[in-house]
N, C-alpha and C positions, 0 to 999 in steps of 0.2 A: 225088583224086576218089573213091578206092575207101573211102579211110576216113571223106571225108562222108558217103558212103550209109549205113556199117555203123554209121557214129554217129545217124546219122535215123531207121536203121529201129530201133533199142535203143529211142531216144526212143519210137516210135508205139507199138511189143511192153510198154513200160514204161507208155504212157496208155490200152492196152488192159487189162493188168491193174486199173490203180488205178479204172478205170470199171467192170469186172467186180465189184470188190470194192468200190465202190460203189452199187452196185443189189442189194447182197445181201440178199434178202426176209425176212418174219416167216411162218412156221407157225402160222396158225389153226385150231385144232380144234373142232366144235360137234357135239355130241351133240344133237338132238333126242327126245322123245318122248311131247309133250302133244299134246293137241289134233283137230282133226278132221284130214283131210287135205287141205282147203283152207284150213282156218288156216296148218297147217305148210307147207306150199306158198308162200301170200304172205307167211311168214316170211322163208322162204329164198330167194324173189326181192327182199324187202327188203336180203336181205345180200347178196347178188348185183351187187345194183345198186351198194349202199354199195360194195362192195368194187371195182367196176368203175372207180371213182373212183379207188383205189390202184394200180396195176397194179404187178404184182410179188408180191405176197401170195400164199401159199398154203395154200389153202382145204381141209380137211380137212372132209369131212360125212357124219355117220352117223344114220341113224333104226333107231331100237331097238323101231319097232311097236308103242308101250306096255308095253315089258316091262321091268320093270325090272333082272332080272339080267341080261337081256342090255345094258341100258345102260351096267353097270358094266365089261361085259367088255368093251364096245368100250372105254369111258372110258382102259381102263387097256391097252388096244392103242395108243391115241392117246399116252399120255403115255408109253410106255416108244418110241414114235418119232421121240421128240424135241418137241413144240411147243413153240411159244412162251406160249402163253397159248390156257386152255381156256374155252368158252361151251358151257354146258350148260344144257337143258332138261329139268330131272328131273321121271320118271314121280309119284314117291311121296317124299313128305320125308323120311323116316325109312331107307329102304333104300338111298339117294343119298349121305347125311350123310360117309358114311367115307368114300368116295372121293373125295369135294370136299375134305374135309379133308387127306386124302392129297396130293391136287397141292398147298395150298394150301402145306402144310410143307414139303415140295422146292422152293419159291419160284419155283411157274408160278403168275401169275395166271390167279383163277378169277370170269369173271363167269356170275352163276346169272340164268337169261331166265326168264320168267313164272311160278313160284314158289321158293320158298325152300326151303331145307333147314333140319336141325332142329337148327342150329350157324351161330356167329355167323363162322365161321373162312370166308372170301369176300370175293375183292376188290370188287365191285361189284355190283348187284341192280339190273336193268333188268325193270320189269313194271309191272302197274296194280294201282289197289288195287283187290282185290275188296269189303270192306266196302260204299265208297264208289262204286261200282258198284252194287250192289246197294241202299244207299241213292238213289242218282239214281232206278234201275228204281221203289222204291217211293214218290219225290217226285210224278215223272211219271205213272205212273197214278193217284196220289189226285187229280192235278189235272187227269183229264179230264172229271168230271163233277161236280157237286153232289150228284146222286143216290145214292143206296145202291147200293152195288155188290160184288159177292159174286167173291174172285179165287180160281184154282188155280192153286198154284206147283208145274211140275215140274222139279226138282233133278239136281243130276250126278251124279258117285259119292259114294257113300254113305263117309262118311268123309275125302274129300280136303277139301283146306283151301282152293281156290277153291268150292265147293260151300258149306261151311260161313259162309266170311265170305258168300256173295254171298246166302244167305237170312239171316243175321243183319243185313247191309244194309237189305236188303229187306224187313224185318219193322219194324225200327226207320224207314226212310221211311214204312211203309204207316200207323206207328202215329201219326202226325201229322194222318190225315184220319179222322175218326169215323167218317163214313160207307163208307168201303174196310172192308173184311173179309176174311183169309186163310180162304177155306172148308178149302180142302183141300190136301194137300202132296204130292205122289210123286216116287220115285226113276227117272230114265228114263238113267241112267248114262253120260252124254253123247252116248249113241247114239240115231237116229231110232227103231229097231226097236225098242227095248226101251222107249223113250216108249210108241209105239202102245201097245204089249202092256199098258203100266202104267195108261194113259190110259180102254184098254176096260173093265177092273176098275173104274172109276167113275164108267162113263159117263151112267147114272143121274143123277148129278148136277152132267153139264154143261147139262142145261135149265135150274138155277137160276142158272148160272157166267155173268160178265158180261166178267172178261179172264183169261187166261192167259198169266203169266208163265214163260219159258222158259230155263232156264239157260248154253243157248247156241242160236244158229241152227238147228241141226241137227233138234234137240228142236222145235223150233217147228216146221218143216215139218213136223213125221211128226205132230203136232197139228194140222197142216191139212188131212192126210191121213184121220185119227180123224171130223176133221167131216166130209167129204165123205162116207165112206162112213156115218156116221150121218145124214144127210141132215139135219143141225139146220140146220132157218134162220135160229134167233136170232143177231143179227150178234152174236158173239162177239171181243172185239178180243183176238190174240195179239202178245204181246211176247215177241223172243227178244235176245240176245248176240253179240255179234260184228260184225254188220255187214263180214261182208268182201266186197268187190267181186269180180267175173267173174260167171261163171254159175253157177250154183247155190248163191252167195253172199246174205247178208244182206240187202244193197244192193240185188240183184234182186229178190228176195223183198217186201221193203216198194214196190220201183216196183211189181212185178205185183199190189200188195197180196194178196201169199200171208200174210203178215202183217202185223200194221197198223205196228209200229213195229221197231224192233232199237238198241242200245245199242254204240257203239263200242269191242273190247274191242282195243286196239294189241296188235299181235305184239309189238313191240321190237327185229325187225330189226336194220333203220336203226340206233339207237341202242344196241345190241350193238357193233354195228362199230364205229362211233365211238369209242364211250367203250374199247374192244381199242386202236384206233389210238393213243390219247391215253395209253395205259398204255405199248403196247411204244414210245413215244418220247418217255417219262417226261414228260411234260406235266401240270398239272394236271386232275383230272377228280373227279366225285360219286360218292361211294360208293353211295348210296342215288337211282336214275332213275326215282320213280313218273308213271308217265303219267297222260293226262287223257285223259277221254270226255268225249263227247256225245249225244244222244239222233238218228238218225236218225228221224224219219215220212214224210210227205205232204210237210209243210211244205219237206224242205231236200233229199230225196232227189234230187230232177235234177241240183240242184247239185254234190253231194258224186260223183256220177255221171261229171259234166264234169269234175270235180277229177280225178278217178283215171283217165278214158280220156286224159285233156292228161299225166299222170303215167306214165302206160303209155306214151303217143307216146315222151315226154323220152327215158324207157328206151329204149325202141327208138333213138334219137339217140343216146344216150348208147353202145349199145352196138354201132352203126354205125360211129360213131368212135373206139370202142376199137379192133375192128376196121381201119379205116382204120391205127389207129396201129401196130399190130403189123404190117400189111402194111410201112407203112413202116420198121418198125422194122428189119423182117427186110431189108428193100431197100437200107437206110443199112447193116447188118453186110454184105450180099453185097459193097457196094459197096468196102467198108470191107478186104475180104477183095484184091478185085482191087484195089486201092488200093495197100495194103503189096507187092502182085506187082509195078507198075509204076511202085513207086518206088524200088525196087533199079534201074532202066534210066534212068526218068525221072523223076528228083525235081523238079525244078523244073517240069515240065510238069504234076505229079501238085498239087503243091505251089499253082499257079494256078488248078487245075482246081478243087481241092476249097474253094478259097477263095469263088470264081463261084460254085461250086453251095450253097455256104452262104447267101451272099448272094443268091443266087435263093429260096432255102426263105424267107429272112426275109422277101422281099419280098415273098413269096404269102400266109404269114402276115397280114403288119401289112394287105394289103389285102383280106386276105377279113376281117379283123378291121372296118376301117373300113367294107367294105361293110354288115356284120352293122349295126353301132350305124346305119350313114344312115340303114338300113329300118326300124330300132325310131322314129329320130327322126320319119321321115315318117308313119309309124304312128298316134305319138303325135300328130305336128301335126293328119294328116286326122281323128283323132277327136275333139281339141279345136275344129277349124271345123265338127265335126257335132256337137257338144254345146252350141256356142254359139250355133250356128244353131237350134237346137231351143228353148234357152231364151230366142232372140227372137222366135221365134214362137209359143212361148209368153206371153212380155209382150206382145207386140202384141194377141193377145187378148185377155188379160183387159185393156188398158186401151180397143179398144175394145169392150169390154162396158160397160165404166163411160162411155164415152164417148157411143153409144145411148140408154145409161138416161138421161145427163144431158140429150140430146135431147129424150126422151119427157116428162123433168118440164116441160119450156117449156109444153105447153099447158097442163096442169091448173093453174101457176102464175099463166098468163098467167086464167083462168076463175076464179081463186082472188082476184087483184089487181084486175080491173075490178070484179065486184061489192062486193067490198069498201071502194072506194073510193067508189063510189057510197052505203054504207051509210055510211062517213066521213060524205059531202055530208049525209048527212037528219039534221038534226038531232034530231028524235024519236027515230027506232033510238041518234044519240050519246045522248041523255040517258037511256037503260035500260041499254045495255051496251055503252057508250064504252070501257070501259076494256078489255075482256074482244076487242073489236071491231080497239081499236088495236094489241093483244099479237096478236094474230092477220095483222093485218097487219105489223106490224113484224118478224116472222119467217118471213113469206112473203116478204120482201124479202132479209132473210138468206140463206136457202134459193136463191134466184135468183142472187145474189152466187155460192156455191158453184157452182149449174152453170156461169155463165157464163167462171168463172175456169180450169174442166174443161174446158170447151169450149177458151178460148183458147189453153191452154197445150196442152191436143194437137194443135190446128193446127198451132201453132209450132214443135212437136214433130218431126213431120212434114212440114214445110216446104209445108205446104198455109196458111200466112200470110204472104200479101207485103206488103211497104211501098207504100204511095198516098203518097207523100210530098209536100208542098208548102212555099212558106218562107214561112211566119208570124213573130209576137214572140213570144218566147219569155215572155218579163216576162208578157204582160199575160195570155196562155194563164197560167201558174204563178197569177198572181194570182186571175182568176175561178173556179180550182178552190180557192184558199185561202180565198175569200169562201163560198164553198158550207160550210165548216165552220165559219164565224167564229160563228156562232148558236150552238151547240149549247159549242164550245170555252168561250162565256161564261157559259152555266149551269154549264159546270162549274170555272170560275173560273181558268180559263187563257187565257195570252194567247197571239198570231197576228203577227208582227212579219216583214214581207219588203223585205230590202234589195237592193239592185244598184247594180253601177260606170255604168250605163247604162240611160235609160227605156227604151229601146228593143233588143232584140238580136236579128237575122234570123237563123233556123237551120232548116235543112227537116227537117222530121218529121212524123209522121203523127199528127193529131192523134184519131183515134178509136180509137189504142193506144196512145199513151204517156201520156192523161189518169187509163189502169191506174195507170200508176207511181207517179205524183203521190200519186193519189186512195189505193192501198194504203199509199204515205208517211206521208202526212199522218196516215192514220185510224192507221196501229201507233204513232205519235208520240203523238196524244192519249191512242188507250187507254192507254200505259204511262208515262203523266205524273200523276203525282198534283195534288192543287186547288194551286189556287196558282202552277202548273208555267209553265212558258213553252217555247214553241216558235219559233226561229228560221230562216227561209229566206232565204238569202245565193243571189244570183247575182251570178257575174263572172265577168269571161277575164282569166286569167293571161300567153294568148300568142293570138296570132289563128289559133292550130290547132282550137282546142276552148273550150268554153263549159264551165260546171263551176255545178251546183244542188247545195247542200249542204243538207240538214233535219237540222236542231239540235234536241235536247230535253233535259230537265234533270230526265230521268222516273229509273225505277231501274233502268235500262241494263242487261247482259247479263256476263255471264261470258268470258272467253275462250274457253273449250270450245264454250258456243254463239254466239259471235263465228264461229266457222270453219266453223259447218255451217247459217249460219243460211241460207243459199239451197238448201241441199240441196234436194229433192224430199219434200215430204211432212214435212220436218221440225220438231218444236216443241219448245223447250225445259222441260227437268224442272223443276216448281216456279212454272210461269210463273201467274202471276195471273190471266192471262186463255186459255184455251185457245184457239187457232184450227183453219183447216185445214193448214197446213203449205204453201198452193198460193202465195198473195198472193206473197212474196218472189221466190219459184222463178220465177213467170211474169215479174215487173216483172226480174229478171236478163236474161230470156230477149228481152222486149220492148226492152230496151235494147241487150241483142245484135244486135238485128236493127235497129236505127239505127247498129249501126259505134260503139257507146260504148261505155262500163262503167259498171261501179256499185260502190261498195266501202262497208265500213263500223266504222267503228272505235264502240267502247264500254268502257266500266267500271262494276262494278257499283255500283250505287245513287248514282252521279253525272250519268247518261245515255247518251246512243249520238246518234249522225250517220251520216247518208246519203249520200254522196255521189254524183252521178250528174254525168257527162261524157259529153258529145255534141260531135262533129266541128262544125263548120262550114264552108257551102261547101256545094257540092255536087259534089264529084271525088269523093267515096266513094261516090255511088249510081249503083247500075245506070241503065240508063235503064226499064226493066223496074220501077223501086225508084221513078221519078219520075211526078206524075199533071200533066199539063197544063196545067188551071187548078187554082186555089187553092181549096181546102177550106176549107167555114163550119166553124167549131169544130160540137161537137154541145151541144147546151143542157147544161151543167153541173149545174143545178138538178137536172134529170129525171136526168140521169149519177149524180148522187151519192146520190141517195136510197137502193140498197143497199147504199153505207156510212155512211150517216149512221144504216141502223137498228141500228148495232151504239149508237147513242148513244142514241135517242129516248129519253126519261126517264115511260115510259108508265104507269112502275108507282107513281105518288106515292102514299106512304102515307097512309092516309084520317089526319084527325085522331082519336086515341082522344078518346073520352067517363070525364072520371077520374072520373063519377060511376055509369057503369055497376058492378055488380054483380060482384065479382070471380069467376071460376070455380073450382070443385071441382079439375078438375086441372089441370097445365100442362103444355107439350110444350117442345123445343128441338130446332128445325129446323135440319139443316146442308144447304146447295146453293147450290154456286157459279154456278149462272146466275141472273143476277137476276129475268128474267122469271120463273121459277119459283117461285122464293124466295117473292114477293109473292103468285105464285098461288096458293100452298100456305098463306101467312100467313093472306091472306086469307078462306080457306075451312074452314080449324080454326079460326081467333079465335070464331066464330058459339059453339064448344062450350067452348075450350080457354084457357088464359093460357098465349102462345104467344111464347116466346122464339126468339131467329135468329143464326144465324153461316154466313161466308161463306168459311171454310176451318175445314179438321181441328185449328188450334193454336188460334183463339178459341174451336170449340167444345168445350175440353179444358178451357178456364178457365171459363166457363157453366156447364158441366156439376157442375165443383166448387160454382161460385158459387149456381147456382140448384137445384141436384140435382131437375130435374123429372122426372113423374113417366112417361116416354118419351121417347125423341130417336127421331127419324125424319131419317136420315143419305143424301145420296147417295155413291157408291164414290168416284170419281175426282173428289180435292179437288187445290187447292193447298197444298202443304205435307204432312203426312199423309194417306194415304189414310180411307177409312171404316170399312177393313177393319183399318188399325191401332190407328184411334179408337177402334173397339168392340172389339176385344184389351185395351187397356190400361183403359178404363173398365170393363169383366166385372173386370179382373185385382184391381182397388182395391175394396179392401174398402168403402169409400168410397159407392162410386157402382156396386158387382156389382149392386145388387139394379133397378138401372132398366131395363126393357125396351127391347131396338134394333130397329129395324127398318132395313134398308138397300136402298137405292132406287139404282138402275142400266143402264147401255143393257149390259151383259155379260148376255146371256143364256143361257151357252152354259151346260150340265149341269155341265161340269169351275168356271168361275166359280161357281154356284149353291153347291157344294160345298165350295167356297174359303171361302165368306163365311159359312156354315154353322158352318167349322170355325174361324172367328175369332169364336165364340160370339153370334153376332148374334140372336135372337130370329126373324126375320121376314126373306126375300131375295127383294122385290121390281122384277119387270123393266119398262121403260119400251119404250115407251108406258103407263101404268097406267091402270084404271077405278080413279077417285077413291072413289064408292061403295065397291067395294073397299078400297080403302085407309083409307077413314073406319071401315068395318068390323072390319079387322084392329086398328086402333088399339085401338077402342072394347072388341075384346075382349081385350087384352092388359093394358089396365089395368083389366077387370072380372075378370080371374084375379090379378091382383095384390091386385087388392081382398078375393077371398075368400083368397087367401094371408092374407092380417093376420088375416083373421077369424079361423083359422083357430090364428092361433099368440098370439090374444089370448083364445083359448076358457078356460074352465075346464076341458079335457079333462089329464089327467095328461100328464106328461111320452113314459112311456113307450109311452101310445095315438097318439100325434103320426105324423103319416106323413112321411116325410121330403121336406128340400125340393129341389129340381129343379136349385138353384145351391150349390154347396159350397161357396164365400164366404159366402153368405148363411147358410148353415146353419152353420157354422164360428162366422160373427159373431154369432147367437142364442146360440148354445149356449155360446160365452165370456160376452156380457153374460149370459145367463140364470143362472151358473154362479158369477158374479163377487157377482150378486145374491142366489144362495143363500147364499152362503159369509157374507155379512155383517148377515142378516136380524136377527141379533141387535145387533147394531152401533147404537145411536139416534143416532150422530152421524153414520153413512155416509150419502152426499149425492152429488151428479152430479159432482162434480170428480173426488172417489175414483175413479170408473169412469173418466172422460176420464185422469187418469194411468194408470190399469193398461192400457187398450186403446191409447192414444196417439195420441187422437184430437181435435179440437178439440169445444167445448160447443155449438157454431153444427151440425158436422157430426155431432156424435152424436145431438144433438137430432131432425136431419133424415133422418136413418138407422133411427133407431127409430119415425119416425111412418109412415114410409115404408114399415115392415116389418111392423107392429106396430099402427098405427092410433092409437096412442092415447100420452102423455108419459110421460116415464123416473120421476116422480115417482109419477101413477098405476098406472104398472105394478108400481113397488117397493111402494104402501100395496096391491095387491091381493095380492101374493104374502103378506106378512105376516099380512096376516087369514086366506090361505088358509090357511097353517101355524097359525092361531091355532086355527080348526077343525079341523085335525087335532088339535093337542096340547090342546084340550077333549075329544072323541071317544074319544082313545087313551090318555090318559096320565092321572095322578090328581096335577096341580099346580093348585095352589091358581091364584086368579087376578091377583093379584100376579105370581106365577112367571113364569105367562104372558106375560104383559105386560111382563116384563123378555128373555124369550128371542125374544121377535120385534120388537126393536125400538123396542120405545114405552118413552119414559124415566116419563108420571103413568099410571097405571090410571083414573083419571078420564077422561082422554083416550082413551085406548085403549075403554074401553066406550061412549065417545059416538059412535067411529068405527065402531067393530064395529056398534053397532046402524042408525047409518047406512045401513048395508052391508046389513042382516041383520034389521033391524026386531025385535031382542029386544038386550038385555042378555046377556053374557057368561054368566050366571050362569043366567037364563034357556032359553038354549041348550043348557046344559051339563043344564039339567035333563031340556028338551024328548028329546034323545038316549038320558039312561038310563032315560026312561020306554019 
């Protein structure tokens, strides 16, 4: 038994050594001696903390007061004590150099904190850049004002090299804003007191001074010190360095606006330690750690506030349970001590003990651990049901706001429709402004359709919509709303075909909401059927659970992408032909939900799409609440469908043109995809204009080529291309730069405005628009185009020309004009020549130069030749033969008949008029 024990206790005396000898620490040394003494302070609680993290370490810290030979003499007390690795803060680069060098050759690393020495011989540099600091100080105050603004910079020590880069920064940011100006510069040597002193010497000319930059914090207060006792009230804005938190800190200062702003200059603490820690356990780490800033002001200061007191708590935790742990540390050796006493007696007792009490520490552990995470979880959960909560009562509002307004449009609708329909009945008012009468009504009907579709579906929404439900035929309900579009389907040359396994099929539903589903069916079936199309309605049962309506069309169906979101809320698919509201689908899903059915819908593109909708039969799936007593008349169909049948009425038939009317002076090419418009708009330029049309961005691409008239008037949001691309690419082409845009749209917002602006558009018109206006802008966009030609068909020399307003177009002059010089002597050069060199067709150069120029490629070539003719009469001594051969005329008979044409004298005649 005796020599179990003496064997157990070697074992414990042998796991105490090797645990001893594994906790064996690193020597840190850190000279300090920059800075204020609240810099160096939250330096050194940066490392404090960091190092709090490692426990074991030891901490070695000297402040040398700013002095630099005393820095050395500690340095080299440190290092003749053995460290492991030295962090230094040198006063001055140059008096520092040798003793950094020093450790660095004995092979102690050496990291240099917030500046360098004047030797590249240094494991690691943790600091910030001052340049770049001092560039941000000079970004930020040019971008406080527009205004002229007059700065004084005062600087650190005269000579050190954060001093130096942070006004070289500073001057290079400042030189970016014209209007910033460095008035003045002084030295306040990092210190408050020696600011003031510097600051009084020219105070004078802080009445003209608008900011005051400050090379560090410190500097800045003893400048707000300067103003108080100068009692100036011009709000002078100071900027200072540092931003360090506590009291009398940066941080403070901009809260209490002692000054207006301060720049984040990071000690390097934290990242000192670190990058020490990563070195003595040979781990990879960066030689070069430059920090980043930011600008504290108004804007972020509480933030940055809360940051640093939640940071200062952690510490305090942090260093509570260091604490804590050294208690226990020391409690586990006590225990550890009587441990080895009482297992020389009782090993086996000591043996069970220490096992239990191990097992008990884990167990305290892993549950204060799990407690910790439950509390972060619930944390997180209560703030997610308070964020969610927040953002449904936020939706709830705004939709009923929209919900209200859609309330409040009923009556003026309803004031809008009676009279109108009354002016329908008189036939006098149809026969003056029938046409103008019906447009107006047929999108007050539109307009109605929207609210009432807002309306329903927030009911629904909200379960403020219950089922009246009764059992009707299914069949002949489906048929009398298919009959209500069978009119309007045959003008536009599609057909209406409904089949069923059954005349008759009983199914209870409500017939003054699912007539919705039908009716939104049927009408997105026509709209996106092209002539010819056909539309199919099958009813049957499959099994006697459920009845099944399928709408068939053979229009140009949908995508899979918008296959899957076509019931979304609000949703409409990209490129669609016909724009809607995104509600029709959403609501008929939601109405069928509330019959106990579905609805699904398969499509491909440009073969068609199907509907399908499934309803129970029976009545076991409804409440009783869901059931009404007696049977429900349908509601008249007729009067039901008339706000979808106005997506159809055909109101706008074009008048028949007169081909013996008189053609006009210019022509326009109108792009807008609502029809009503379209015709409105035809309609009311034709009076002036020869008025082309297209009903998306891709045919008015090819018009535009084909007819190159002499403005397009575009609305923004087309199908297929926007207006805002349409008029990019037509500015882009040489082709078609010179025709004026105008872009017409409900985007009213500044940032839109400015979009459409910058997609070179001429004109960005918002809708609603006064037409007057608009007939206006037209009128004068082609009456400046107009004196453009005159303008560049003048006899004025080249080089009197003012230049023109589109650099394609002037681009394009100046090559054909250039093309034309070059060959004036040429009598065979002709209009192909130019169409090869520019690359242009004879149809589009033709209409490029009349467009620009006023007048044909042929007259413009015989004008410049005669104009050189009289030059080279005027100036030169060649006979008239000569003449006549260097500007392109191949007889001199001919050239004199032309010239006098032109000139009402003979060559010779001319030539004499001149030297008299």
């Amino acid at each position: 038994m005796s020599k179990f024990l003496i064997v157990f206790l070697i074992a414990i005396v042998a796991s105490s050594c090797k645990e001893a000898k594994r906790k064996t620490a690193f020597t840190i040394g850190f000279s300090q001696c920059t800075g204020s003494d609240l810099w160096r302070k939250t330096m050194l609680d940066e490392m404090r903390t960091e190092l709090s993290l490692n426990p074991g370490a030891t901490f070695i810290y000297k402040d040398a007061g700013g002095n630099s030979n005393v820095q050395k003499s500690q340095v080299t007390q440190m290092l003749n004590d053995g460290i492991d690795i030295l962090i230094i803060s040198p006063n001055e680069a140059q008096p520092l150099t040798s003793i950094v060098e020093d450790a660095y050759n004995k092979g102690i690393p050496v990291i240099v904190i917030d500046r360098k020495t004047a030797s590249p011989l240094y494991t690691a540099y943790v600091g910030a850049n001052n340049y770049e600091l001092g560039k941000m100080a000079g970004q930020y105050v040019g971008s406080l004002t527009n205004k002229p603004i007059n700065i004084l910079e005062v600087m650190g020590l005269p000579g050190s090299s954060p001093a130096i880069e942070r006004d070289r920064g500073f001057n290079e940011g400042v030189s970016k804003f014209t209007n910033a100006h460095i008035t003045t510069k002084i030295y306040g040597d990092w210190l408050k007191q020696n600011a003031e002193n510097e600051l009084l010497k020219v105070k004078d000319q802080l009445k003209t001074t608008d900011i005051i930059f400050a090379h560090n914090d410190v500097m800045a207060s003893g400048v707000r010190e300067v103003l108080k006792k100068l009692n100036i009230s011009k709000n002078i804005k100071i900027i200072g360095v540092d931003a360090l938190p506590g009291a009398n800190g940066g941080l403070q200062m901009v809260n209490d606006k002692v000054i207006y702003a301060s720049l984040v200059y990071p000690t390097g603490g934290k990242e000192a330690i670190t990058t020490a820690f990563r070195i003595l356990n040979k781990e990879s780490f960066s030689r070069e750690n430059i920090l980043q800033s930011l600008v504290i002001d108004s804007t972020n200061v509480q933030l940055m506030k809360m940051q640093w007191n939640r940071i200062n708590s952690q510490q305090g935790d942090i260093l509570k349970q260091q604490a804590l742990l050294e208690e226990q540390h020391s409690i586990y050796k006590s225990q550890q001590i009587i441990l080895n006493i009482i297992v020389i007696s009782l090993v086996l007792a000591v043996v069970f003990g220490g096992l239990a009490f191990y097992s008990l520490m884990d167990n305290r552990k892993i549950n204060k651990s799990l407690e910790t995470k439950n509390d972060e979880i619930l944390l997180q959960r209560n703030q997610l049901i308070e964020m969610s909560a927040k953002a449904e009562v936020a939706t709830e509002a705004r939709l009923n706001f929209f919900t209200n307004v859609s309330h409040e449009f009923r009556t003026p609708l309803t004031l809008m429709l009676s009279p109108l329909q009354d002016m329908i009945n008189n036939d006098k008012v149809m026969g003056t402004a029938g046409r103008n009468i019906n447009m107006v009504h047929q999108n007050a009907y539109r307009l109605l359709k929207l609210v009432n579709q807002l309306i329903d579906y927030r009911k629904i929404e909200f379960d403020k919509q219950t089922l009246k439900a009764s059992e009707n035929n299914l069949v002949a309900f489906v048929r009398d709303i298919m009959e209500s579009f069978r009119l309007y389907a045959q003008k536009l040359n599609i057909q209406l075909l409904l089949t069923t396994t059954d005349k008759e099929i009983k199914v209870w539903f409500d017939a003054d909401m699912l007539d919705k589903v039908f009716f939104n069916l049927l009408s997105n079936a026509i709209k996106f059927s092209t002539e010819q199309g056909k539309i199919k309605i099958h009813i049957h049962q499959e099994d006697n659970n459920y009845v099944h309506i399928d709408i068939e069309d053979n229009g140009i169906g949908m995508s899979q992408e918008d296959t899957a979101l076509v019931f979304d809320q609000f949703y409409q698919a990209d490129n669609a032909p016909i724009m809607g509201s995104g509600i029709g689908l959403s609501l008929s899903k939601e109405i069928v939900l509330l019959h106990h059915g579905h609805i699904e819908v398969k499509s491909q593109k440009w073969k068609g799409t199907t509907f399908s909708v499934s309803l129970p039969l029976g009545e076991k799936h409804l409440d009783v609440t869901e059931k009404t007593g007696h049977k429900n008349d349908w509601p008249d169909m007729k009067e039901r469908s008339k706000i979808y049948l106005s997506d159809f009425a055909n109101i706008n038939q074009e008048s028949q043109k007169d081909v013996f009317v008189q053609p006009k002076e210019y022509s326009i090419l109108i792009v807008e995809d609502n029809a009503d418009l379209l015709h409105y708009l035809i309609e009311k330029f034709s009076t002036e204009f020869e008025v082309h049309s297209a009903s998306n961005g891709d045919t008015a691409i090819v018009k535009a080529y084909e007819c190159v008239p002499d403005l397009i008037l575009s609305d923004v949001v087309l199908p297929g291309i926007s207006g805002k691309t349409l008029s990019e690419k037509l500015k882009s082409d040489v082709k078609t730069s010179h025709i004026p845009i105008i872009l017409l749209t409900a985007q009213g917002s500044i940032e839109h405005q400015i979009s459409g602006v910058k997609a070179m558009a001429d004109l960005y018109i918002t809708k609603p628009f006064n037409f007057d206006y608009l007939m206006a802008s037209v009128q004068n966009l082609i009456k400046n185009r107009s004196l453009l030609k005159e303008h560049f068909t003048s006899d004025i020399s080249t080089a009197e020309k003012l230049p023109l307003s589109k650099s394609l177009d002037k681009k394009f002059l100046n090559d054909f004009a250039g093309i034309v010089e070059q060959n004036l002597s040429n009598d065979k050069f002709n209009v192909d020549d130019i169409c090869k060199i520019i690359g242009v067709s004879r149809v589009q150069l033709y209409r490029k130069v009349k467009a620009l120029l006023g007048c044909s490629i042929t007259d413009y070539i015989l004008n410049r030749r005669l104009k050189k003719a009289t030059y080279l009469l005027n100036n030169e001594s060649l006979t008239i033969a000569e003449i006549t051969y260097q500007v392109g005329f191949s007889n001199p008979n001919y050239f004199s008949t032309v010239f006098k044409a032109k000139y009402a004298c003979t060559p010779s005649e001319f030539k004499r008029k001149q030297h008299l």
